[in-house]
C-alpha positions as YAML, in Angstrom:
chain: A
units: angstrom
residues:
- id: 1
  name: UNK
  ca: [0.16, -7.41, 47.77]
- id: 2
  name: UNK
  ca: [-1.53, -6.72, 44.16]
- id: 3
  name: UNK
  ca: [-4.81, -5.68, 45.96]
- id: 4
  name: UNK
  ca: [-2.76, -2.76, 47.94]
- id: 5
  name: UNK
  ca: [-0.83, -0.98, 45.02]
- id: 6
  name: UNK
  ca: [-1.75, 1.01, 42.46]
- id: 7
  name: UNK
  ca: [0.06, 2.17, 39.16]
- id: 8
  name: UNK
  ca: [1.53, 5.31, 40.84]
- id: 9
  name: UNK
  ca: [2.75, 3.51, 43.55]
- id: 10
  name: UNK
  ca: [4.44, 0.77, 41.46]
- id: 11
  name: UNK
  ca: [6.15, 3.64, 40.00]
- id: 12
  name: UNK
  ca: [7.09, 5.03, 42.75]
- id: 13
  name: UNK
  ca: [9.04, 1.51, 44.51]
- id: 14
  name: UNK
  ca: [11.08, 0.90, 40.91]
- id: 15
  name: UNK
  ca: [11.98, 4.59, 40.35]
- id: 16
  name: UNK
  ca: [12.75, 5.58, 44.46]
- id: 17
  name: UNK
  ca: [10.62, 8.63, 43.53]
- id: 18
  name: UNK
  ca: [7.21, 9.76, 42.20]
- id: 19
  name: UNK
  ca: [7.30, 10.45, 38.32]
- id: 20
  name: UNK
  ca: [4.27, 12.30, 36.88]
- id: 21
  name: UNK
  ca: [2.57, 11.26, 33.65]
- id: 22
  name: UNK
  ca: [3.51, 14.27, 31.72]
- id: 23
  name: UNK
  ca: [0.41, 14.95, 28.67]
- id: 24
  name: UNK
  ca: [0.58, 17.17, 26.14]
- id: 25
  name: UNK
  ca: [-1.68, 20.56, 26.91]
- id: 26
  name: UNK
  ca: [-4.31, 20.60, 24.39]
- id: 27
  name: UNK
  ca: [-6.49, 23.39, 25.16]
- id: 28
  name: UNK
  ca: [-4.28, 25.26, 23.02]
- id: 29
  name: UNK
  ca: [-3.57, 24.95, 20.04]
- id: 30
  name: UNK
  ca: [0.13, 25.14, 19.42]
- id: 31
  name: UNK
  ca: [0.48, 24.91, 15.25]
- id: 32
  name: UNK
  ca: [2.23, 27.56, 13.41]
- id: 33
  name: UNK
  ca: [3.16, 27.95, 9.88]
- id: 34
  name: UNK
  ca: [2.95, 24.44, 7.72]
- id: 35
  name: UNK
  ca: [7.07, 23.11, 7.62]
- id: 36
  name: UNK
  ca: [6.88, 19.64, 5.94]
- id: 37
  name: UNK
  ca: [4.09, 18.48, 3.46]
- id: 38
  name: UNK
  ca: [4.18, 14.71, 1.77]
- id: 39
  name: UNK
  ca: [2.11, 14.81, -0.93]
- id: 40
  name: UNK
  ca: [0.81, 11.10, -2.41]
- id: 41
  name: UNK
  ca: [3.83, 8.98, -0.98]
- id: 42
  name: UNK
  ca: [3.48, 5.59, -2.31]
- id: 43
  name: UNK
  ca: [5.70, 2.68, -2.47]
- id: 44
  name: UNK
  ca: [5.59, -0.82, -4.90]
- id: 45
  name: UNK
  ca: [6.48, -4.20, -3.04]
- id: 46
  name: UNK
  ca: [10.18, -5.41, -3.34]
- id: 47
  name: UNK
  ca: [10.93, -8.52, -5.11]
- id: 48
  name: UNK
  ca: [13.88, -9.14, -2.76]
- id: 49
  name: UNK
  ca: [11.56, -8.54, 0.11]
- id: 50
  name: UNK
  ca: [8.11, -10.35, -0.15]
- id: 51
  name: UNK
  ca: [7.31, -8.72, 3.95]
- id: 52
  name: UNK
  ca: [7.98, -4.98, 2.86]
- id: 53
  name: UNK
  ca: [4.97, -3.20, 3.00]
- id: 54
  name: UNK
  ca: [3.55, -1.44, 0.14]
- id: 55
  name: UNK
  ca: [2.92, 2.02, 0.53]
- id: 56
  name: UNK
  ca: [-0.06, 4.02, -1.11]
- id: 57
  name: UNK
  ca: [-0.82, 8.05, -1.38]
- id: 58
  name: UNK
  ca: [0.41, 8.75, 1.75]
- id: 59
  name: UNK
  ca: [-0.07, 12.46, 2.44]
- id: 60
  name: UNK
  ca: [0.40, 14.37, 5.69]
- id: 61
  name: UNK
  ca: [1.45, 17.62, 6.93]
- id: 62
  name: UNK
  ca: [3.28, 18.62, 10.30]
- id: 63
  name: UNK
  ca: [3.11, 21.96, 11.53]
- id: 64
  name: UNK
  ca: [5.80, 24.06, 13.62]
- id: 65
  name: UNK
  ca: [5.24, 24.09, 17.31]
- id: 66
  name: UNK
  ca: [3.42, 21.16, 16.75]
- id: 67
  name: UNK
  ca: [3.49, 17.05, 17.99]
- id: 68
  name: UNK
  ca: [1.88, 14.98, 15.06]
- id: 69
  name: UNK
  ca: [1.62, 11.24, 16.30]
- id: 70
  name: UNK
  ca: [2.01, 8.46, 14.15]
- id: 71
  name: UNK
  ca: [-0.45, 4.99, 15.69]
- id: 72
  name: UNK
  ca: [-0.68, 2.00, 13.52]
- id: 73
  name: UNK
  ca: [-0.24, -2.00, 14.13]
- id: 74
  name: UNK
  ca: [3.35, -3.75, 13.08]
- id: 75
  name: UNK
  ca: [3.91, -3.22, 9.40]
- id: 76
  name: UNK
  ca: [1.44, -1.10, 8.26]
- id: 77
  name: UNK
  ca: [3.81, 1.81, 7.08]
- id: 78
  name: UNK
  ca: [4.65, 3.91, 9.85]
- id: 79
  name: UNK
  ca: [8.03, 3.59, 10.30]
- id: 80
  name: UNK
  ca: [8.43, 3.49, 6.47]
- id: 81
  name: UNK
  ca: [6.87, 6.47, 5.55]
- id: 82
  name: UNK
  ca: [9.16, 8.15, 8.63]
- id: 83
  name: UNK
  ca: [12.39, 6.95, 6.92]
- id: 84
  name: UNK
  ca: [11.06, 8.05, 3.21]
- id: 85
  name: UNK
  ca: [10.42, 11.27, 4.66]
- id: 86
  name: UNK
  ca: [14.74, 11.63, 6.14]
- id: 87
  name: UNK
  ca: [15.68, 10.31, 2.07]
- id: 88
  name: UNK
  ca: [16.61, 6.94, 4.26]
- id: 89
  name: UNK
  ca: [14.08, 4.65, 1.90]
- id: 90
  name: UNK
  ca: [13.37, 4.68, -1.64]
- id: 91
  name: UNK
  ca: [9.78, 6.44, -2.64]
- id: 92
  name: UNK
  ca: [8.55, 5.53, -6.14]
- id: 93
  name: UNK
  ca: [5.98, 8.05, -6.08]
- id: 94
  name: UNK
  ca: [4.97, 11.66, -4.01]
- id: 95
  name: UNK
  ca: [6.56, 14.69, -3.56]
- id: 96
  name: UNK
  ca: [8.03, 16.68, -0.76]
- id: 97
  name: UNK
  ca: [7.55, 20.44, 0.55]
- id: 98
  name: UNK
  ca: [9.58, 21.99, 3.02]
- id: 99
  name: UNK
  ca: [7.97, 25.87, 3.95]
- id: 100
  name: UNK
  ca: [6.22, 25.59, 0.34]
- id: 101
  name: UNK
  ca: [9.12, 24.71, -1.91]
- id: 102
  name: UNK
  ca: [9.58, 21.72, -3.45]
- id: 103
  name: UNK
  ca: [12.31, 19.27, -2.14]
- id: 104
  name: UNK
  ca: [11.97, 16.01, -3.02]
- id: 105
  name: UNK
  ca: [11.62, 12.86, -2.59]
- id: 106
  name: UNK
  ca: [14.53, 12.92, -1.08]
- id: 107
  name: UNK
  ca: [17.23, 10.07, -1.75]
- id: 108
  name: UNK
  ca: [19.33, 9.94, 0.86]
- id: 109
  name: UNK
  ca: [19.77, 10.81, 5.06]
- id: 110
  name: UNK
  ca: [22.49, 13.41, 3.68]
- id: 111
  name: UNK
  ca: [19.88, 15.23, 1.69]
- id: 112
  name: UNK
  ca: [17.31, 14.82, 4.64]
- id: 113
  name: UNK
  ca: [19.82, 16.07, 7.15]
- id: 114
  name: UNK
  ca: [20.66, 19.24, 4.30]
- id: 115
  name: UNK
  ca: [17.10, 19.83, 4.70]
- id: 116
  name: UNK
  ca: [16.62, 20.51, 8.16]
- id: 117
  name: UNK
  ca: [15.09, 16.75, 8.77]
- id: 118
  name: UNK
  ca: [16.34, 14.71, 11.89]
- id: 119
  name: UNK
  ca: [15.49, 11.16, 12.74]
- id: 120
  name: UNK
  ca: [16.44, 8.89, 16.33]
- id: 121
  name: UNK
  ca: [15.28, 5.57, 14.41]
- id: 122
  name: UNK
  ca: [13.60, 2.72, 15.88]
- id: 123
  name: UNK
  ca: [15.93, 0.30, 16.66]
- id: 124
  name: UNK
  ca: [18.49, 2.55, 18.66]
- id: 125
  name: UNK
  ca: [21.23, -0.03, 19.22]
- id: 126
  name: UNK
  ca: [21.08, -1.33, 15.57]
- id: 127
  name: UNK
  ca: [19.82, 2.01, 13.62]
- id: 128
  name: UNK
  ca: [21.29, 4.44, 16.15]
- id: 129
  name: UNK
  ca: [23.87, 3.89, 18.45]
- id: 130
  name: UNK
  ca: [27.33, 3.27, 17.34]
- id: 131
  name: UNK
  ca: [27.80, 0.71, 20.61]
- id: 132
  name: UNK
  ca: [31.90, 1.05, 20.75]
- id: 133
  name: UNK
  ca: [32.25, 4.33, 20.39]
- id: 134
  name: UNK
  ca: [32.06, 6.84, 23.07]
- id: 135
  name: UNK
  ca: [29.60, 8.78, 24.11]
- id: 136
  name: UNK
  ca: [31.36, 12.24, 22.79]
- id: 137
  name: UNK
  ca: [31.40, 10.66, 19.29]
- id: 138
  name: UNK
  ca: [27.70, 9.70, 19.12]
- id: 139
  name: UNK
  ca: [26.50, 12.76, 20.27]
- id: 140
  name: UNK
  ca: [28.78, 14.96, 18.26]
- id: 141
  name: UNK
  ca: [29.55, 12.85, 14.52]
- id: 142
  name: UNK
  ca: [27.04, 15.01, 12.43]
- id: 143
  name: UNK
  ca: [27.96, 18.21, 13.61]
- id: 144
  name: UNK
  ca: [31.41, 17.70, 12.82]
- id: 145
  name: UNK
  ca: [31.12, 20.51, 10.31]
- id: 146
  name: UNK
  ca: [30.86, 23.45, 12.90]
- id: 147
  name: UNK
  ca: [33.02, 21.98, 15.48]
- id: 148
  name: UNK
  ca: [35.65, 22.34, 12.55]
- id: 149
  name: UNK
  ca: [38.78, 24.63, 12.63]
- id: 150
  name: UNK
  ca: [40.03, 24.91, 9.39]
- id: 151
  name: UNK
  ca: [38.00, 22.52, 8.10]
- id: 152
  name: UNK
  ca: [40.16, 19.32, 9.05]
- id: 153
  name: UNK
  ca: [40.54, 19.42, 13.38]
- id: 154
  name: UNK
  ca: [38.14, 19.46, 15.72]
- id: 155
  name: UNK
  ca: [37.62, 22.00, 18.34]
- id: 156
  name: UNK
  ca: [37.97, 19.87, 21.09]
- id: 157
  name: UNK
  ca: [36.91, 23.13, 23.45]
- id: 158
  name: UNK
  ca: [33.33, 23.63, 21.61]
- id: 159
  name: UNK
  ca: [33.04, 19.52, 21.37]
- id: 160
  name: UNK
  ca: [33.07, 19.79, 24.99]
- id: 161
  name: UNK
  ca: [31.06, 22.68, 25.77]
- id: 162
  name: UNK
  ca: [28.51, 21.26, 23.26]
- id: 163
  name: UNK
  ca: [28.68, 17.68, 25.19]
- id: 164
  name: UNK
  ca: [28.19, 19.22, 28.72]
- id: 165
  name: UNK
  ca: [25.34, 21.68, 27.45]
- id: 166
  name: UNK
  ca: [23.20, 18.59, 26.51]
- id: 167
  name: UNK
  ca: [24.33, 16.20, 29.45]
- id: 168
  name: UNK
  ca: [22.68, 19.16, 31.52]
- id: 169
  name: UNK
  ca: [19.83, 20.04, 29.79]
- id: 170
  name: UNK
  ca: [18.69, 16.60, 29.29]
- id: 171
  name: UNK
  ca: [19.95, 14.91, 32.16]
- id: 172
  name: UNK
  ca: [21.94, 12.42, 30.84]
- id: 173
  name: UNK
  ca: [23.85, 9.99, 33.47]
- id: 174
  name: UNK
  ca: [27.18, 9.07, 32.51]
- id: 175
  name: UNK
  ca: [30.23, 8.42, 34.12]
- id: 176
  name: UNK
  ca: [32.06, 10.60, 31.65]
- id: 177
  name: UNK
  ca: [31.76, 11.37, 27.91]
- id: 178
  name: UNK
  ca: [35.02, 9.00, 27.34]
- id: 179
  name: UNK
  ca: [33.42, 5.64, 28.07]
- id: 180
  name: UNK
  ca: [31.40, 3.43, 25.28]
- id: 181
  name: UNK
  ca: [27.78, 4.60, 24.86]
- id: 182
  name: UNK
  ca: [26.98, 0.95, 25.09]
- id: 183
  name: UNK
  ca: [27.88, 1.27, 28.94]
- id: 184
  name: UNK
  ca: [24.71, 3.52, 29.63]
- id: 185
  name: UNK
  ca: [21.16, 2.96, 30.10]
- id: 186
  name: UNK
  ca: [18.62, 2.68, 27.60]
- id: 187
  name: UNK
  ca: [17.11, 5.65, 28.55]
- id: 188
  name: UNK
  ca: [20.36, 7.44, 28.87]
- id: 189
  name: UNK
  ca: [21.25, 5.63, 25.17]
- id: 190
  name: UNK
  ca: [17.54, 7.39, 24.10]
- id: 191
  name: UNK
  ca: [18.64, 11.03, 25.27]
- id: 192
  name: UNK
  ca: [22.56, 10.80, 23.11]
- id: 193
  name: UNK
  ca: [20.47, 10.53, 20.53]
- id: 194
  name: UNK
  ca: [18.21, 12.71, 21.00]
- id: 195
  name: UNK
  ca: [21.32, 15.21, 22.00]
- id: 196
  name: UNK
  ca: [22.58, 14.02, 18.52]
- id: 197
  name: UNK
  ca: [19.65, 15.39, 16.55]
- id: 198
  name: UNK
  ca: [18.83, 18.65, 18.63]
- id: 199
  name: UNK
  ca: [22.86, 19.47, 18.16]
- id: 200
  name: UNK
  ca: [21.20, 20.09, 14.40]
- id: 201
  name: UNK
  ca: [19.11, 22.43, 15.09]
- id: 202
  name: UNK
  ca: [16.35, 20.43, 12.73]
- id: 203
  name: UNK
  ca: [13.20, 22.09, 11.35]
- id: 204
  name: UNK
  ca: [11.77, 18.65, 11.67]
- id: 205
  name: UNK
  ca: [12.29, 15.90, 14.23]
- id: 206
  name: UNK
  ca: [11.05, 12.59, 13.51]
- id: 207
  name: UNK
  ca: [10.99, 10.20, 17.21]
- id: 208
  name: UNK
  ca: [10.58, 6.36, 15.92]
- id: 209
  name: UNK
  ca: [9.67, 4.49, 19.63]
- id: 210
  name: UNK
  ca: [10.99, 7.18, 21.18]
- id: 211
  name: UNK
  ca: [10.46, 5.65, 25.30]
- id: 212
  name: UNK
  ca: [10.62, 1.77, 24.16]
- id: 213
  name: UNK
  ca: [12.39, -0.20, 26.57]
- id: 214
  name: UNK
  ca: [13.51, 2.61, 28.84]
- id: 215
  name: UNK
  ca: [11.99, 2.91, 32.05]
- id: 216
  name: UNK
  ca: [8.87, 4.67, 33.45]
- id: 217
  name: UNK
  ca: [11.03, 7.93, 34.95]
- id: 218
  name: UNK
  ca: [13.15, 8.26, 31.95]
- id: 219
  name: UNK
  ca: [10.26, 8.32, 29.77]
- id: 220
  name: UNK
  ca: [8.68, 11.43, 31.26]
- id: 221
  name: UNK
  ca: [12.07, 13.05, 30.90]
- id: 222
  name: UNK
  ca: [11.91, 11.87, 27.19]
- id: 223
  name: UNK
  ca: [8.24, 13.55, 26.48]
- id: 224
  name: UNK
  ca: [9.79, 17.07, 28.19]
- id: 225
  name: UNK
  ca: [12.17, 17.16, 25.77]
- id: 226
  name: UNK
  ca: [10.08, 16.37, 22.73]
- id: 227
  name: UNK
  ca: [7.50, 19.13, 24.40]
- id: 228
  name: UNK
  ca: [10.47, 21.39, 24.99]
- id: 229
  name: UNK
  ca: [11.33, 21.19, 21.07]
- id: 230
  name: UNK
  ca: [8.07, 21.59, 20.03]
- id: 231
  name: UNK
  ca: [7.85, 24.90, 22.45]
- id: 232
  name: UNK
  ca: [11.14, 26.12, 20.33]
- id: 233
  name: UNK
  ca: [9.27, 25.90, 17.03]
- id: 234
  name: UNK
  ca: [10.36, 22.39, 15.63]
- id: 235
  name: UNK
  ca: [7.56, 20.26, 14.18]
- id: 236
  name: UNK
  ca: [7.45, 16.96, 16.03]
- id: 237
  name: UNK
  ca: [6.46, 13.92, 14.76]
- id: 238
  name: UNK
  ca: [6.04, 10.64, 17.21]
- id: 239
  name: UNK
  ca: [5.76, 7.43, 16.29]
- id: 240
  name: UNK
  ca: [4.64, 4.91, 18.83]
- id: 241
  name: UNK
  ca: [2.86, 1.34, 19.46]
- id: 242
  name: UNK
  ca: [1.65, 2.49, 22.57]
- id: 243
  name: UNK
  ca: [-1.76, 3.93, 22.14]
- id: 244
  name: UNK
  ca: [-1.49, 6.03, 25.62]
- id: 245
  name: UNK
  ca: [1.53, 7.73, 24.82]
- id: 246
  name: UNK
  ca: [0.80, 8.70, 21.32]
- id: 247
  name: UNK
  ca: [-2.92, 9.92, 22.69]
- id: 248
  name: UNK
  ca: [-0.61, 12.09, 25.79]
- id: 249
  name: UNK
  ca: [2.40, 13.61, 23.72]
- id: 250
  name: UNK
  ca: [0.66, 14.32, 20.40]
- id: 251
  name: UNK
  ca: [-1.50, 17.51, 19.08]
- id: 252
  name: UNK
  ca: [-2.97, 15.53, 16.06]
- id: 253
  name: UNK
  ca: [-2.58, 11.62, 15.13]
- id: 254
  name: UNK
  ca: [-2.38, 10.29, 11.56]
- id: 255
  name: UNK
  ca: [-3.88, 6.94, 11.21]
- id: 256
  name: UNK
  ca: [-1.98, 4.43, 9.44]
- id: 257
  name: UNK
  ca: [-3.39, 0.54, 8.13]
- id: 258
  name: UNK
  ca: [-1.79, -1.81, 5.64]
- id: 259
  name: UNK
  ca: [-0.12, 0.91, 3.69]
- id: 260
  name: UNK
  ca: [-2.38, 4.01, 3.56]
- id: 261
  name: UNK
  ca: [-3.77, 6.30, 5.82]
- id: 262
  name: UNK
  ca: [-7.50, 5.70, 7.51]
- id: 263
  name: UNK
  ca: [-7.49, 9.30, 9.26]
- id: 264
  name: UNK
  ca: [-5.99, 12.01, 10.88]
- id: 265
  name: UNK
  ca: [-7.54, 13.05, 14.14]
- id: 266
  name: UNK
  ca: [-7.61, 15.79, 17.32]
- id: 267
  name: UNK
  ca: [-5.74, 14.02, 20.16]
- id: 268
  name: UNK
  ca: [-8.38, 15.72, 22.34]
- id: 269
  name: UNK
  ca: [-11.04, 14.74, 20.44]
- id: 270
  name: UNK
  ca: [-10.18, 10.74, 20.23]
- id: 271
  name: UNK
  ca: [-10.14, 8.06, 22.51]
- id: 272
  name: UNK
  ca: [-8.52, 4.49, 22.23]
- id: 273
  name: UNK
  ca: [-11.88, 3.14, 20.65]
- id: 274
  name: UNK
  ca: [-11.51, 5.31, 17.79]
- id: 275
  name: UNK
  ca: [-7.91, 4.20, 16.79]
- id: 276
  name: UNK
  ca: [-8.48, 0.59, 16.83]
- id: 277
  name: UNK
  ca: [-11.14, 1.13, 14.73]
- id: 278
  name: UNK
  ca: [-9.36, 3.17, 12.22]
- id: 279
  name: UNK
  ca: [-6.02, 0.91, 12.70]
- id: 280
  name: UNK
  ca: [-7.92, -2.57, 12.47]
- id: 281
  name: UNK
  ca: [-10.80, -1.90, 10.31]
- id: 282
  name: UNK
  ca: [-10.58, 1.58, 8.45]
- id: 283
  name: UNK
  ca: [-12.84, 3.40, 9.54]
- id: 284
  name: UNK
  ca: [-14.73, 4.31, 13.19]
...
């Protein structure tokens, strides 16, 4: 009966246990030195694509130890500005700092990835997943390089260890690390590739969606981890459409709407009111 259950409870019959909301603490604050500045990003419209939006002075800065959020509507340059920042986009204008010094823009993933930049994209089964492979080779592709004897074989040995140590720590739930990633779970999909980008040991981690379409337990496993990270040092940044999670998991939240950015405000200092106002209209 609808009248005799409550959120929590709904929880509680699909997942077979209680899962706690996990927030962010924000009576501390949990920045440390400035890692990654983007100084007046901006992007022209594509001829070849009237729907790409245009992008103009974008700046914000992410601080280690810190989770900065990323709220906006569809298409107003969230996601873009995330994949300008990994070199995965074109950026006509802006500039790049990484610990003060000058890096780009950057013009490719490979010279995001050189810099200590990690993204799990949006779209994880078109973006991130390779859906035939196995789970071993998703997790473990870009760190090929120091799981290299001799520079051409694999060491099988450290693949492995390197496999089990994230399976553990993140709880993934897999048969083995043999079978297809496509066999898993969303959630379990999520945590590969998540695996995949801590494996990097990244300065900055960019989460695009990071809980859509997984279920209600495996997201609060999903916001340890990116609290976890942030606890290690790594500057965090979160995109999401969902205005409660971004408001739970974040430390600060940059504004975006049609292109540019309307504000940048204290998660514990906002409310949903405030960034509807700033994401419809432009100001609060």
């Amino acid at each position: 009966e609808v009248g005799e259950i409550d959120l929590r409870g709904m929880v509680r019959l699909m997942g077979g246990r209680d899962v706690e909301v996990l927030k962010r603490d924000t009576a501390t604050d949990h920045r440390g030195e400035l890692v990654l500045k983007a100084e007046g990003v901006s992007r022209a419209g594509s001829p070849t694509d009237p729907h790409a939006t245009v992008l103009c002075g974008l700046s914000v800065e992410v601080h280690a130890g810190e989770i900065l959020g990323f709220a906006g509507l569809v298409g107003a340059g969230r996601t873009e500005l995330a994949r300008i920042l990994f070199g995965a986009d074109r950026c006509d204008e802006g500039v790049l700092w990484m610990h003060g010094g000058r890096i780009g823009p950057l013009r490719s993933p490979k010279e995001g990835l050189k810099a200590g930049i990690a993204l799990v994209p949006e779209d994880r089964k078109q973006q991130g997943c390779f859906l035939t492979q196995s789970i071993r080779q998703n997790m473990t592709l870009p760190s090929l390089s120091r799981l290299s004897k001799w520079r051409f074989f694999v060491d099988e040995k450290a693949e492995t260890a390197m496999v089990e140590s994230f399976r553990a720590k993140l709880r993934i739930k897999m048969p083995n690390d043999k079978v297809a990633i496509s066999t898993l779970s969303g959630g379990n999909q999520q945590k590969v590739l998540l695996a995949r980008c801590m494996a990097l040991r990244p300065k900055v981690l960019i989460v695009d969606e990071p809980t859509r379409g997984i279920d209600v337990g495996a997201k609060s496993e999903v916001h340890q981890v990116l609290f976890d990270l942030a606890a290690e040092g790594v500057a965090v940044i979160v995109i999401s459409s969902e205005l409660p999670e971004v408001m739970a998991v974040s430390d600060r939240i940059a504004v975006f709407r049609e292109g540019r950015i309307t504000g940048v405000v204290n998660a514990r200092e906002t409310d949903e009111e405030q960034l509807m106002s700033l994401m419809a209209m432009g100001f609060a």
